[in-house]
Backbone of each chain as ProteinMPNN parsed JSONL, in Angstrom:
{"seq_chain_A": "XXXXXXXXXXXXXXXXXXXXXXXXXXXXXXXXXXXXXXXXXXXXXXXXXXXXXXXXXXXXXXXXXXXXXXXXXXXXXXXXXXXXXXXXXXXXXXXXXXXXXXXXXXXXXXXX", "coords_chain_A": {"N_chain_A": [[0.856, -1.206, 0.0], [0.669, 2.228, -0.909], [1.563, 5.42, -1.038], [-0.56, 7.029, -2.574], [-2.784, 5.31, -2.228], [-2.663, 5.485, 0.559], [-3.408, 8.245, 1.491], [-5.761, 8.134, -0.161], [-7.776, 6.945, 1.131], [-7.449, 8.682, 3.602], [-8.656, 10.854, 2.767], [-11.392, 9.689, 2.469], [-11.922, 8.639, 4.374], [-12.882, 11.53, 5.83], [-15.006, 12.09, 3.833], [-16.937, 10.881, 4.787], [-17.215, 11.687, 7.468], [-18.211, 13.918, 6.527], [-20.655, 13.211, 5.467], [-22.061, 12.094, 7.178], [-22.338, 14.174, 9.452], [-24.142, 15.772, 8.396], [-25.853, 13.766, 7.742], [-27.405, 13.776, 9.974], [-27.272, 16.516, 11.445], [-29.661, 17.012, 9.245], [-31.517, 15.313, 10.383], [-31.7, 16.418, 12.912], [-31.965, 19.319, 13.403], [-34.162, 21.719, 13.46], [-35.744, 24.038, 11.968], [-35.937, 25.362, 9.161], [-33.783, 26.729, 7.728], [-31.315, 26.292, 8.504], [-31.173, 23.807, 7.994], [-30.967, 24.133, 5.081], [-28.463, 25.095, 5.144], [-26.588, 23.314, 6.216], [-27.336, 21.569, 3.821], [-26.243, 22.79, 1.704], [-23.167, 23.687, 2.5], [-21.74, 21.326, 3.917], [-22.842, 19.205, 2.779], [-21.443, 19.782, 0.21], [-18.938, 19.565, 1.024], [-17.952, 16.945, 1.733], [-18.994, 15.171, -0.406], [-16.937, 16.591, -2.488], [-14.877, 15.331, -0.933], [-15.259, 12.72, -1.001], [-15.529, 12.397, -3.81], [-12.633, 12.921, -4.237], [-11.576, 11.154, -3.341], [-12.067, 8.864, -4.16], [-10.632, 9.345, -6.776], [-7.981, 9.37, -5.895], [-7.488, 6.785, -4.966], [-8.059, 5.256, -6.888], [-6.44, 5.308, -9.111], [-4.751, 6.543, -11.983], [-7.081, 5.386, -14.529], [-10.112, 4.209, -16.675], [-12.462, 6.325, -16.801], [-11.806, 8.085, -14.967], [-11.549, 10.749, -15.799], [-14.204, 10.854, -16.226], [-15.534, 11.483, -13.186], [-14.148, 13.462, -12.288], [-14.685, 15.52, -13.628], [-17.73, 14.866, -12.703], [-17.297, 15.947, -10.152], [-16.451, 18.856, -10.394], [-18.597, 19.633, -11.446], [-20.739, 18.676, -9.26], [-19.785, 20.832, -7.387], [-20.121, 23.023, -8.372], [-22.981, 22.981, -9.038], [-24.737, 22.198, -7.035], [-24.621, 24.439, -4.195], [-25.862, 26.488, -5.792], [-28.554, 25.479, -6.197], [-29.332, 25.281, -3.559], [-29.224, 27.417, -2.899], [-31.679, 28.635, -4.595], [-33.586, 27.32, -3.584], [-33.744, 28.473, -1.367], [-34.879, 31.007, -1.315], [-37.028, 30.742, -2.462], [-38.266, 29.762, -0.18], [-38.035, 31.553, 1.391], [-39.808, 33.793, 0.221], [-42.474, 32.483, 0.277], [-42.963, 32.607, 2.578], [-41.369, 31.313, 4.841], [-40.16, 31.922, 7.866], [-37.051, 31.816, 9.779], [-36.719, 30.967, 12.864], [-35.957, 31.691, 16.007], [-35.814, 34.809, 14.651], [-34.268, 38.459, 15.052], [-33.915, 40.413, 13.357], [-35.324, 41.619, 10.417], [-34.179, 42.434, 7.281], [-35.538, 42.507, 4.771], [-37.84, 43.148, 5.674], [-40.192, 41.845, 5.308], [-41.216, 42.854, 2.826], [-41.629, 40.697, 0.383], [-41.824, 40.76, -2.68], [-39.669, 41.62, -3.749], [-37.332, 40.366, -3.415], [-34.575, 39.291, -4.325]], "CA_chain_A": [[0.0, 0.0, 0.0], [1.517, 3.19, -0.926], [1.002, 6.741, -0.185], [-1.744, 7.645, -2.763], [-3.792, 4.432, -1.4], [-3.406, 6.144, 2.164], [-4.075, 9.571, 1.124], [-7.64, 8.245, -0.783], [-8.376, 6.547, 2.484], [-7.624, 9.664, 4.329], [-10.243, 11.468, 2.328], [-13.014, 8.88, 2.636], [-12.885, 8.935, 6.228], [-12.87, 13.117, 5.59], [-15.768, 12.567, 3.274], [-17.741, 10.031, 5.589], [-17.524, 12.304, 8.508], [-19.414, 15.298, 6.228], [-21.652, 12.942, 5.057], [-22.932, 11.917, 8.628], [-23.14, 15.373, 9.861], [-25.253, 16.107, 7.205], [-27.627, 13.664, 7.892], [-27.343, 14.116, 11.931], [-28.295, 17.937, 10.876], [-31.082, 16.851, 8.876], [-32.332, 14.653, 11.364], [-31.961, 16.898, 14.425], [-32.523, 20.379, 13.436], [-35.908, 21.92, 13.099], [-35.376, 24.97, 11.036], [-35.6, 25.139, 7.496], [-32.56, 27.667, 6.871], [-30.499, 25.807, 9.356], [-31.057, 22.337, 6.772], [-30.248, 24.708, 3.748], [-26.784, 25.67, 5.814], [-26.116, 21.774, 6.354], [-27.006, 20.895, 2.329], [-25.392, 23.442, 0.782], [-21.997, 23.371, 2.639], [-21.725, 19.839, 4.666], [-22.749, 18.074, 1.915], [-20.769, 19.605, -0.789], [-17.822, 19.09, 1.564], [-18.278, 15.284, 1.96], [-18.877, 14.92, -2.018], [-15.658, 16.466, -2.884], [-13.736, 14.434, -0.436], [-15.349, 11.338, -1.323], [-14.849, 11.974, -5.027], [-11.335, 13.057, -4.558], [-10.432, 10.252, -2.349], [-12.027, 7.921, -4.982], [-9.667, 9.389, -7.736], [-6.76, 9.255, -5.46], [-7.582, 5.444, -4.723], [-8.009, 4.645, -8.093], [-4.953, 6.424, -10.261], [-5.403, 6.997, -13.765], [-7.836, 4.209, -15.369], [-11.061, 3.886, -17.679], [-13.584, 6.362, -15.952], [-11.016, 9.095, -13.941], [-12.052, 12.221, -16.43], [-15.843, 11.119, -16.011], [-15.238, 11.629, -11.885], [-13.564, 14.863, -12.308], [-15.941, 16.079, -14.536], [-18.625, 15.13, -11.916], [-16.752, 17.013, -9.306], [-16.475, 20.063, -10.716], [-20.546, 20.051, -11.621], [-21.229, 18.697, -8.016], [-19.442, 21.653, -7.007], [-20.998, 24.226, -8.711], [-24.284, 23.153, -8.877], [-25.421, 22.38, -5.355], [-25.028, 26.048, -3.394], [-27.367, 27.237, -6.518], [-29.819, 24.821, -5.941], [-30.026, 25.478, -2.345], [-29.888, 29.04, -2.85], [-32.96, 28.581, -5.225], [-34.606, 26.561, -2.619], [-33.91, 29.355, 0.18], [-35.228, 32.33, -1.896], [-38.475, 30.227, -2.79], [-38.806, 29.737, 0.794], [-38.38, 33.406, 2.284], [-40.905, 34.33, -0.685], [-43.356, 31.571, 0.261], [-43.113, 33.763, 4.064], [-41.307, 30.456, 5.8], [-39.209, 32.568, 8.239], [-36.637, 31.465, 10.7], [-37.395, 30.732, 14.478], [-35.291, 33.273, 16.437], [-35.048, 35.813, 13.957], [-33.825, 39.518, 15.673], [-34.277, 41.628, 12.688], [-35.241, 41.316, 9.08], [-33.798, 43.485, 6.565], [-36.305, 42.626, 3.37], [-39.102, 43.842, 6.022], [-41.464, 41.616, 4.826], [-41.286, 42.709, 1.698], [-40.877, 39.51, -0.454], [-41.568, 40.622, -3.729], [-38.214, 42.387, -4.38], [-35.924, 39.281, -3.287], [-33.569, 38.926, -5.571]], "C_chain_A": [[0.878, 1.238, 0.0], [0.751, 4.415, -0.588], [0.373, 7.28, -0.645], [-2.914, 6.885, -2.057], [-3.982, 5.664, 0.288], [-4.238, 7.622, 1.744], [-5.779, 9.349, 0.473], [-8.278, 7.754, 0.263], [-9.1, 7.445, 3.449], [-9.004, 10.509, 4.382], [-11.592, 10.832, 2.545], [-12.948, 8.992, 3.929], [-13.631, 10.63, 6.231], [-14.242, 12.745, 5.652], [-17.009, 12.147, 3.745], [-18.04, 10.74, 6.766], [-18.111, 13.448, 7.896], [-20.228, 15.008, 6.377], [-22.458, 12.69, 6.526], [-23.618, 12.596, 9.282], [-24.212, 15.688, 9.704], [-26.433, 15.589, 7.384], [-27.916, 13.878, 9.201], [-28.319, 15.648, 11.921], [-29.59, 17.629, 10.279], [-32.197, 16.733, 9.508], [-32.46, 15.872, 12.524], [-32.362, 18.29, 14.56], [-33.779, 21.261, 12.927], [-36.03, 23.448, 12.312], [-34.973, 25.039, 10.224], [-34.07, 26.062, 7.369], [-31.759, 27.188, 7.693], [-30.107, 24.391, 8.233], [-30.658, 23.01, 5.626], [-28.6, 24.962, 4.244], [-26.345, 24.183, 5.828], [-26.018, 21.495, 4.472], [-26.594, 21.797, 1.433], [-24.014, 23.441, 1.144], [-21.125, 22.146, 2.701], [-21.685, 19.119, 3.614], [-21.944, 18.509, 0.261], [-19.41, 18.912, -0.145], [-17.951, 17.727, 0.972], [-18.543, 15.137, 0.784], [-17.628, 14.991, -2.447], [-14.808, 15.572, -2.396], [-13.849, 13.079, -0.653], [-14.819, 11.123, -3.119], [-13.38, 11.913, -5.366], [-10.667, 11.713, -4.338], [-10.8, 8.892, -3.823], [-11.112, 7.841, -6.688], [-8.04, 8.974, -7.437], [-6.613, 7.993, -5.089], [-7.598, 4.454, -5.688], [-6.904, 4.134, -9.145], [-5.616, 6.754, -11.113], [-5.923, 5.584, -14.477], [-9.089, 5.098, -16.461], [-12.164, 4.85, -16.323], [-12.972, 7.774, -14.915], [-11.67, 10.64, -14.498], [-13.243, 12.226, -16.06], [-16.091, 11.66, -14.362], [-15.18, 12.993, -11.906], [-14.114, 15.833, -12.939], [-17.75, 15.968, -13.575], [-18.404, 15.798, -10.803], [-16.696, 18.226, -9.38], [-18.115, 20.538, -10.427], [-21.489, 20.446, -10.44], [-20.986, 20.187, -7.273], [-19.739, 22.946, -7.298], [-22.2, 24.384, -8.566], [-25.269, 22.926, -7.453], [-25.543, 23.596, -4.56], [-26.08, 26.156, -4.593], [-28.458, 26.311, -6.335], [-30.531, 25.108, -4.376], [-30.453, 26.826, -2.371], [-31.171, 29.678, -3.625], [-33.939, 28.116, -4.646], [-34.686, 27.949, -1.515], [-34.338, 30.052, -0.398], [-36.737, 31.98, -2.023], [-38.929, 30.066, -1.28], [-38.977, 30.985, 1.793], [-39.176, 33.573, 1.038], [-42.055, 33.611, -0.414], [-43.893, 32.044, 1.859], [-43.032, 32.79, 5.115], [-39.919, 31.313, 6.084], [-38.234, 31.754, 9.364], [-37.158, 31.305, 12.002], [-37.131, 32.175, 15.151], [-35.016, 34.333, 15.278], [-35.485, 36.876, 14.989], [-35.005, 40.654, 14.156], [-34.248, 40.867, 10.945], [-34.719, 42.549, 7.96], [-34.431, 43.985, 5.518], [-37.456, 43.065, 4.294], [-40.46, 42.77, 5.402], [-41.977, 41.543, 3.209], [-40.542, 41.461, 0.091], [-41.113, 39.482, -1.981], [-40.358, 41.233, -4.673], [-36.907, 41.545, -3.746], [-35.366, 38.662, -4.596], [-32.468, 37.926, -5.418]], "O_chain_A": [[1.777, 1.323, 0.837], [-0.347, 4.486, -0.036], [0.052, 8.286, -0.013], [-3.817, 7.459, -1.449], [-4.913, 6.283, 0.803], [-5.446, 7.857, 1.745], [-6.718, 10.136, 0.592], [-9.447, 8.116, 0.397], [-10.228, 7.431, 3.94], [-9.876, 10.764, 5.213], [-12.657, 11.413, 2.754], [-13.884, 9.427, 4.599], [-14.787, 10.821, 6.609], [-14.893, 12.813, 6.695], [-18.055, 12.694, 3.396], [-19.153, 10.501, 7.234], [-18.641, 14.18, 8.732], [-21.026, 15.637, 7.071], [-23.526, 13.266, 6.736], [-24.753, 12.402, 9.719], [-25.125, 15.882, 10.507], [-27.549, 16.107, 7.337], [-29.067, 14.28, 9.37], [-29.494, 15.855, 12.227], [-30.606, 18.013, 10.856], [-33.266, 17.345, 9.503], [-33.602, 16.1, 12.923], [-32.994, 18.643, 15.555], [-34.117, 21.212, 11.745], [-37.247, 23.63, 12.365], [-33.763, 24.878, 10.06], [-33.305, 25.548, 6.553], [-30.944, 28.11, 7.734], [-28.986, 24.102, 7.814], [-29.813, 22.362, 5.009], [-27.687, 24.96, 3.418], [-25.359, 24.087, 5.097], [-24.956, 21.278, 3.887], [-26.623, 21.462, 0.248], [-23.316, 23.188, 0.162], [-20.172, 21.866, 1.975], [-20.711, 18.411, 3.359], [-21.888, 17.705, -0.669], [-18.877, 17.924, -0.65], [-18.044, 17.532, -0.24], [-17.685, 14.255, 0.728], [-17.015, 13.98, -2.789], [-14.015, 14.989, -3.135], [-12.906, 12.292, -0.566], [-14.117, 10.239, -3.611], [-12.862, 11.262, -6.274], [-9.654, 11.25, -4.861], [-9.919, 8.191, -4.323], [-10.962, 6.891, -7.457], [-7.189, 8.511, -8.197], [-5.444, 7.785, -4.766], [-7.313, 3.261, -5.58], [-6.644, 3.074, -9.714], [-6.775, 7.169, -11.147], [-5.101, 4.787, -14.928], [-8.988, 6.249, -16.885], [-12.546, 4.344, -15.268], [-13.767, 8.372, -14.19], [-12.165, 11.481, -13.748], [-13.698, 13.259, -15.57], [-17.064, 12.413, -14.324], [-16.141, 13.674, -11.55], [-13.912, 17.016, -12.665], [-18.684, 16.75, -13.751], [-19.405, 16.346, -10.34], [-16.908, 18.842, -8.336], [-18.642, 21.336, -9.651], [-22.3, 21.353, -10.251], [-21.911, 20.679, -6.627], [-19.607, 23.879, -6.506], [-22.727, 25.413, -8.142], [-26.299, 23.5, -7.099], [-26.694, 23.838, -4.195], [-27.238, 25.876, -4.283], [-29.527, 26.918, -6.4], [-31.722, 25.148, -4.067], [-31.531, 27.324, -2.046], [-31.625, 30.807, -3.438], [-35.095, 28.351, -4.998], [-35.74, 28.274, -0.97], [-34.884, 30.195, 0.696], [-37.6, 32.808, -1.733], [-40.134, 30.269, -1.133], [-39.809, 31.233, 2.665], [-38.453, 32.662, 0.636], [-42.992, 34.174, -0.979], [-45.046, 31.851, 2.244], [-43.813, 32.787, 6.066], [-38.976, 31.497, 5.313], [-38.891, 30.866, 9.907], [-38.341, 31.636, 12.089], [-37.688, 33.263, 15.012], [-33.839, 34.632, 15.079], [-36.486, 36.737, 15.691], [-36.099, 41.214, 14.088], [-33.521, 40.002, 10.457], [-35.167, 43.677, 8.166], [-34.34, 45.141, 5.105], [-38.351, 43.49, 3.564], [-41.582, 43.206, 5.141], [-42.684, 40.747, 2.591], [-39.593, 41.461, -0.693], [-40.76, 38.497, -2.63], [-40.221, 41.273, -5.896], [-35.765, 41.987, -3.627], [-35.694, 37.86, -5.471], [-31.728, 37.672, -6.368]]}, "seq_chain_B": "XXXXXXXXXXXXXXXXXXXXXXXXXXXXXXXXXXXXXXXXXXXXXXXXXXXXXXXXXXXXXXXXXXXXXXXXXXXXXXXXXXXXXX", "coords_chain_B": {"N_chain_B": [[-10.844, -3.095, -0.027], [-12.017, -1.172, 1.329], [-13.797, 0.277, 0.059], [-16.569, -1.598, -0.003], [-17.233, -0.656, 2.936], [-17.325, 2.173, 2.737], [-19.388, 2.301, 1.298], [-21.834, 1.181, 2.405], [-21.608, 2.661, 4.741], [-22.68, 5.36, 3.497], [-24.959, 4.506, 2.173], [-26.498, 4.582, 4.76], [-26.356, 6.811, 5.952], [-28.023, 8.174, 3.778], [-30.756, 6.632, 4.2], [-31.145, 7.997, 6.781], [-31.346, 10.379, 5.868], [-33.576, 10.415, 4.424], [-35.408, 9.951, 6.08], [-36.504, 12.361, 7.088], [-37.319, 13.166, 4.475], [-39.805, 12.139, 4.796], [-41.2, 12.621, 7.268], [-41.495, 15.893, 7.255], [-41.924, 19.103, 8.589], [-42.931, 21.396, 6.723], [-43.256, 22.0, 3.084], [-40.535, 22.322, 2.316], [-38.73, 21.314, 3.883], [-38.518, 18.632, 2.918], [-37.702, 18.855, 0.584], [-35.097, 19.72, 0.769], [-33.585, 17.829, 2.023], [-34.49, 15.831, 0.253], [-32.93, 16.618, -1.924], [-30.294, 16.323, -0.562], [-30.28, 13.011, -0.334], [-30.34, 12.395, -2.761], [-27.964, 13.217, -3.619], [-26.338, 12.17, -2.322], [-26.816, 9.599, -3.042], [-25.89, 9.813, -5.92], [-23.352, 10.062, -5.249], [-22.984, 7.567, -4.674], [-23.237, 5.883, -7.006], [-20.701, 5.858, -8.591], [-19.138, 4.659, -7.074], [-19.944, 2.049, -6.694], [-19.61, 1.487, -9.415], [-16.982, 1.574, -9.633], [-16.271, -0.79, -7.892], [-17.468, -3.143, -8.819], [-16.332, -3.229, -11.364], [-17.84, -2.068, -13.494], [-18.455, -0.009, -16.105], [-19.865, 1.796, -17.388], [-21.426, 2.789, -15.461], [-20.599, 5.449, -14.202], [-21.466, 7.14, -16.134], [-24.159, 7.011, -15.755], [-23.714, 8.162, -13.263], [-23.56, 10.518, -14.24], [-25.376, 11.542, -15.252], [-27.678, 11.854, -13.644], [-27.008, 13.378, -11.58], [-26.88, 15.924, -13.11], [-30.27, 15.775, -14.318], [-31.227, 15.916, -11.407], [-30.299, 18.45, -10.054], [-31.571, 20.019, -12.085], [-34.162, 19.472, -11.36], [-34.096, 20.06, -8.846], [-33.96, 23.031, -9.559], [-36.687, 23.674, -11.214], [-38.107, 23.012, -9.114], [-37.952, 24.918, -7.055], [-38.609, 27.035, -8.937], [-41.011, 26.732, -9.512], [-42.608, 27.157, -7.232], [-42.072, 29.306, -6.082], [-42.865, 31.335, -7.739], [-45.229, 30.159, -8.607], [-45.577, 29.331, -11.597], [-44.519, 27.517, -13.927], [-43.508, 27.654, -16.94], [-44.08, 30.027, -19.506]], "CA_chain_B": [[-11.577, -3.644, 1.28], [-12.413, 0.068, 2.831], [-15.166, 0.621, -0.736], [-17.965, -1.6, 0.721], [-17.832, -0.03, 4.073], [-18.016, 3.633, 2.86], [-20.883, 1.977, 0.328], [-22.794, 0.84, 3.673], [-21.956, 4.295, 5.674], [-23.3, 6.028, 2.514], [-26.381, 3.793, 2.435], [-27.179, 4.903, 6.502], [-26.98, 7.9, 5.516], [-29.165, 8.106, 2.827], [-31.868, 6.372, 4.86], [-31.151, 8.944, 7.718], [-31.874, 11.696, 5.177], [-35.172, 9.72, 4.028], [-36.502, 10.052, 7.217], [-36.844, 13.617, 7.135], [-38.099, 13.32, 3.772], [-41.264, 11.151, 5.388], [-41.594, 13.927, 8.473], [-41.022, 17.072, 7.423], [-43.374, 19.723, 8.717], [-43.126, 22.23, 5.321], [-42.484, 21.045, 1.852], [-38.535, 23.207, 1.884], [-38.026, 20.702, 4.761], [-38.558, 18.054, 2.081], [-37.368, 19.485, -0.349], [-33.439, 20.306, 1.315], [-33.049, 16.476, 2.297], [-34.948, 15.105, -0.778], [-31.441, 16.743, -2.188], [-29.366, 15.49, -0.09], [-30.542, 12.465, -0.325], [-29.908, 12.287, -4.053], [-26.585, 13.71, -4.237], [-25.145, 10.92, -1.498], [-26.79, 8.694, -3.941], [-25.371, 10.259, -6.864], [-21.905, 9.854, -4.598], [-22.473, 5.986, -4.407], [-23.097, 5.161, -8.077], [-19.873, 5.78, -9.461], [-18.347, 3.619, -6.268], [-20.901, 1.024, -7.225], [-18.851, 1.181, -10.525], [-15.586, 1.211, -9.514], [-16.068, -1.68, -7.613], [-17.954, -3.743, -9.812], [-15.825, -3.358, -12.546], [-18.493, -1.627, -14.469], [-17.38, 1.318, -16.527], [-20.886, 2.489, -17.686], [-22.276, 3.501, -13.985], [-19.724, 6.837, -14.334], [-22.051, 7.823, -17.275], [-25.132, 7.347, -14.788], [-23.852, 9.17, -12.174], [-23.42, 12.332, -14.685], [-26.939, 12.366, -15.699], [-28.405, 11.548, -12.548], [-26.577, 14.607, -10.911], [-27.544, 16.736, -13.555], [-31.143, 15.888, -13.759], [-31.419, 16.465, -9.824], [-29.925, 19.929, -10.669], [-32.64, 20.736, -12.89], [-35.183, 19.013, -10.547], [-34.414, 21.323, -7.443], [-34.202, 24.426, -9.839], [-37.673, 23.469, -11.589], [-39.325, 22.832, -7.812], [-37.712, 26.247, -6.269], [-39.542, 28.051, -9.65], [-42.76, 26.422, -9.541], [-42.876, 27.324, -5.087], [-41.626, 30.727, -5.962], [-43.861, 32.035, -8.62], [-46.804, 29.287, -9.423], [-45.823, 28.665, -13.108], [-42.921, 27.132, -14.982], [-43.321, 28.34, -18.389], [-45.093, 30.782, -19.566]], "C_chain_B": [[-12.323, -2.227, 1.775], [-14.255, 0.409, 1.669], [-16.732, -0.062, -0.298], [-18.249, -1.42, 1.963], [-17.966, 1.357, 3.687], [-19.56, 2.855, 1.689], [-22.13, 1.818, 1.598], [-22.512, 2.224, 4.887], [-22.705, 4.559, 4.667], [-25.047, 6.013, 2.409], [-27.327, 4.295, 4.01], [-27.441, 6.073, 6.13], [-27.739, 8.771, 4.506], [-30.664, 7.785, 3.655], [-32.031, 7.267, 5.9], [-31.798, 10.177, 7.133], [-33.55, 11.201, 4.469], [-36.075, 10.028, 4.994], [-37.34, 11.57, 7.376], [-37.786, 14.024, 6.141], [-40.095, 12.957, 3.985], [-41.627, 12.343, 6.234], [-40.886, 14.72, 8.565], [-42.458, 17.965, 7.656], [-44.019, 20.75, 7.323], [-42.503, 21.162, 4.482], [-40.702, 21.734, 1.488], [-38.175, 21.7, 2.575], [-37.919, 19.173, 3.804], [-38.089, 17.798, 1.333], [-36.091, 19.46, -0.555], [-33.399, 18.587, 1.102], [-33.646, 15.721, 1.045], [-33.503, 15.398, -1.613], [-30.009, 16.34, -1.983], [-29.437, 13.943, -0.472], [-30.109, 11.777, -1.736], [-28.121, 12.256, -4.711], [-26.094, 12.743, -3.522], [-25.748, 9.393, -2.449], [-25.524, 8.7, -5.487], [-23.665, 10.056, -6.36], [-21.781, 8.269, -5.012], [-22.493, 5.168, -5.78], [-21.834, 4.998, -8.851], [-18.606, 4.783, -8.263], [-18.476, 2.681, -6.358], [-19.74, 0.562, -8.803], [-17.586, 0.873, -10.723], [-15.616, -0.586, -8.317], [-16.363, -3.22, -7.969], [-17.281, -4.218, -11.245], [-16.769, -2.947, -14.038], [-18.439, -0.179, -15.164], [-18.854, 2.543, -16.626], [-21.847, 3.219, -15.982], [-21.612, 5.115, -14.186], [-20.935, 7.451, -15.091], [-23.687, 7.878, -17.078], [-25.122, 8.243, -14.258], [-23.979, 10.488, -12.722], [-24.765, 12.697, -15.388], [-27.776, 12.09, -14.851], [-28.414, 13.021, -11.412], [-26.976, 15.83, -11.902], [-28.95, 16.957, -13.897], [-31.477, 16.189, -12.315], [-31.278, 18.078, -9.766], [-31.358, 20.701, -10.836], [-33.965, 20.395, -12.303], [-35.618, 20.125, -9.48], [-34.756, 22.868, -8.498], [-35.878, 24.69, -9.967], [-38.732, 23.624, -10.445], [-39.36, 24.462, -7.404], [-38.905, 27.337, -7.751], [-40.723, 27.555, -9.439], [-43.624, 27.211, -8.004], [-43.063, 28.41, -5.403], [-43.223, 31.643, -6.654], [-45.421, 31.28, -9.311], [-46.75, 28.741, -10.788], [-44.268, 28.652, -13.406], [-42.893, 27.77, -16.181], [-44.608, 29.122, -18.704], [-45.993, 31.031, -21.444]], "O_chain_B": [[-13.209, -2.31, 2.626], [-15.373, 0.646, 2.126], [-17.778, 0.585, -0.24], [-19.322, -1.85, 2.385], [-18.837, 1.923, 4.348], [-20.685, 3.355, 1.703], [-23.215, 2.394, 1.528], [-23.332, 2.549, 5.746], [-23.747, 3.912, 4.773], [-25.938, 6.858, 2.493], [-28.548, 4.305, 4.169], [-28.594, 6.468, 5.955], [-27.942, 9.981, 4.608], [-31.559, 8.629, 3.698], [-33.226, 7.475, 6.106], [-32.612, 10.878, 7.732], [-34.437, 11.989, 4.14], [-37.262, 10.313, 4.834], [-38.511, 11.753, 7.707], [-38.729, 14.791, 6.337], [-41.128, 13.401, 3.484], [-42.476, 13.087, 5.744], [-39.932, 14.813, 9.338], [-43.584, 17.754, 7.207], [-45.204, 20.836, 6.998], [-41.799, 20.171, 4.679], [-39.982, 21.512, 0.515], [-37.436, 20.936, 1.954], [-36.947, 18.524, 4.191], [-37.851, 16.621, 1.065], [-35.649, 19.252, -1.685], [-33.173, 18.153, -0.027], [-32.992, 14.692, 0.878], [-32.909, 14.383, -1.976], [-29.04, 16.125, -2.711], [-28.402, 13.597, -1.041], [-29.57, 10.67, -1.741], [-27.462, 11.707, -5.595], [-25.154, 12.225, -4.123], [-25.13, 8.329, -2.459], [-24.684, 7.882, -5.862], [-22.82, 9.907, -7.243], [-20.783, 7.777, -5.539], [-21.963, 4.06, -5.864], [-21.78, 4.12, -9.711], [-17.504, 4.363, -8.616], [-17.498, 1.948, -6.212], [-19.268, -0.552, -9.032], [-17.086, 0.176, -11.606], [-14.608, -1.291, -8.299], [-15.749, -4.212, -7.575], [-17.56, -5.173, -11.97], [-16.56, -3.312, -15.195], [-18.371, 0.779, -14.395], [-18.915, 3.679, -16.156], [-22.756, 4.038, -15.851], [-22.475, 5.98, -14.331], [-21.42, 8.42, -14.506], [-24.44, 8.492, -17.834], [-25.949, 9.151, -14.34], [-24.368, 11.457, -12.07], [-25.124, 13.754, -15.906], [-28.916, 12.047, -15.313], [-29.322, 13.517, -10.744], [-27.447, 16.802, -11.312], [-29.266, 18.147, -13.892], [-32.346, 17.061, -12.306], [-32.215, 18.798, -9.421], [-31.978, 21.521, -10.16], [-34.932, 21.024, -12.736], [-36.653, 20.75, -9.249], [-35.659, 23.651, -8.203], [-36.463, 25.51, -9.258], [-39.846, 24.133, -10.575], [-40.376, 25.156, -7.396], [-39.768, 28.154, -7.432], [-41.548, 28.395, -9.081], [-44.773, 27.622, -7.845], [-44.183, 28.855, -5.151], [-44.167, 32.259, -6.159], [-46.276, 31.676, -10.103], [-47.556, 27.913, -11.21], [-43.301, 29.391, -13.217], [-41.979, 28.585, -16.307], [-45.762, 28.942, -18.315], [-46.982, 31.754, -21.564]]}, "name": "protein", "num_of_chains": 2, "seq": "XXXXXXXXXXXXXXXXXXXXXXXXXXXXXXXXXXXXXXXXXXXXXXXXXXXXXXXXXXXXXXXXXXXXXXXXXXXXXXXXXXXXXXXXXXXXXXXXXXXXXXXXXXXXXXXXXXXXXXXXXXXXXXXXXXXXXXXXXXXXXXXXXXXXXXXXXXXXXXXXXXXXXXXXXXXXXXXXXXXXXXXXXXXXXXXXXXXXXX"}
């Protein structure tokens, strides 16, 4: 076993301890914009590190570009999806628990 | 040896994120983990492939992750404004 094997290891534990969070958060917290903060960060984390670790466990074979090419995507396209989910949900007038102060006032047809 | 134990973490947590999907009190709460839920799938198909020795799962996982994409965008417009196309 050499030292990319450990290193892709390394990462899967990495990417196994996002993924857990992630669902631990899911499961345990009761506030929608608290679950958008878990699946937009947490779980990109824990994607990248699992895909990395599975390139770095691999080497170079049949299938490495298609990986790296889903990494990138994963990585772009998840925050916009959540952030399309959170905008639909402050417009839909599902607000936080404790919120202090709002800044859009209420006004949810000028969220941009 | 370590690929079918992250395949079986992966799997827990998938079903962990299911649960939420079953009892959520709004449809966002649904909605967030119905995402998650997808994308740690979308994680396990191309591990599924590498361990299998099957080349064609890779070429799953990249249209599985990009439909989902276009799934959440499609839901967040329909919530937002009532109509998809106009």
């Amino acid at each position: 076993m050499n030292i990319r094997e450990l290193l892709g290891i390394a990462l899967f534990v990495t990417g196994i301890f996002f993924m857990l969070v992630t669902a631990l958060g899911m499961i345990r917290f009761e506030d929608v914009f608290m679950k958008f903060h878990f699946g937009s960060k947490c779980l990109t984390a824990g994607a990248i590190s699992i895909l990395s670790g599975a390139i770095l466990y691999k080497g170079m074979a049949d299938g490495t570009g298609k990986i790296v090419i889903m990494l990138v995507f994963l990585a772009i396209t998840n925050p916009l999806a959540s952030h399309a989910l959170a905008k639909a949900a402050y417009s839909k007038g599902v607000l936080p628990k404790n919120l202090k102060r709002d800044d859009y006032g209420g006004n949810y047809e000028s969220v941009d | 040896m370590i690929i079918p134990i992250l395949i079986m973490c992966l799997i827990l947590t998938t079903l962990m994120c299911l649960y939420r999907v079953i009892k959520g009190p709004t449809v966002f709460d649904r909605l967030i983990a119905a995402d998650a839920a997808g994308i740690m799938v979308a994680v396990i198909i191309p591990l599924l492939g590498y361990y299998f020795e099957q080349p064609f799962l890779y070429d799953i996982a990249l249209v599985y992750g990009l439909l989902l994409f276009l799934d959440m965008l499609i839901f967040a417009k329909y919530l937002e404004k009532g109509e998809i196309l106009k």
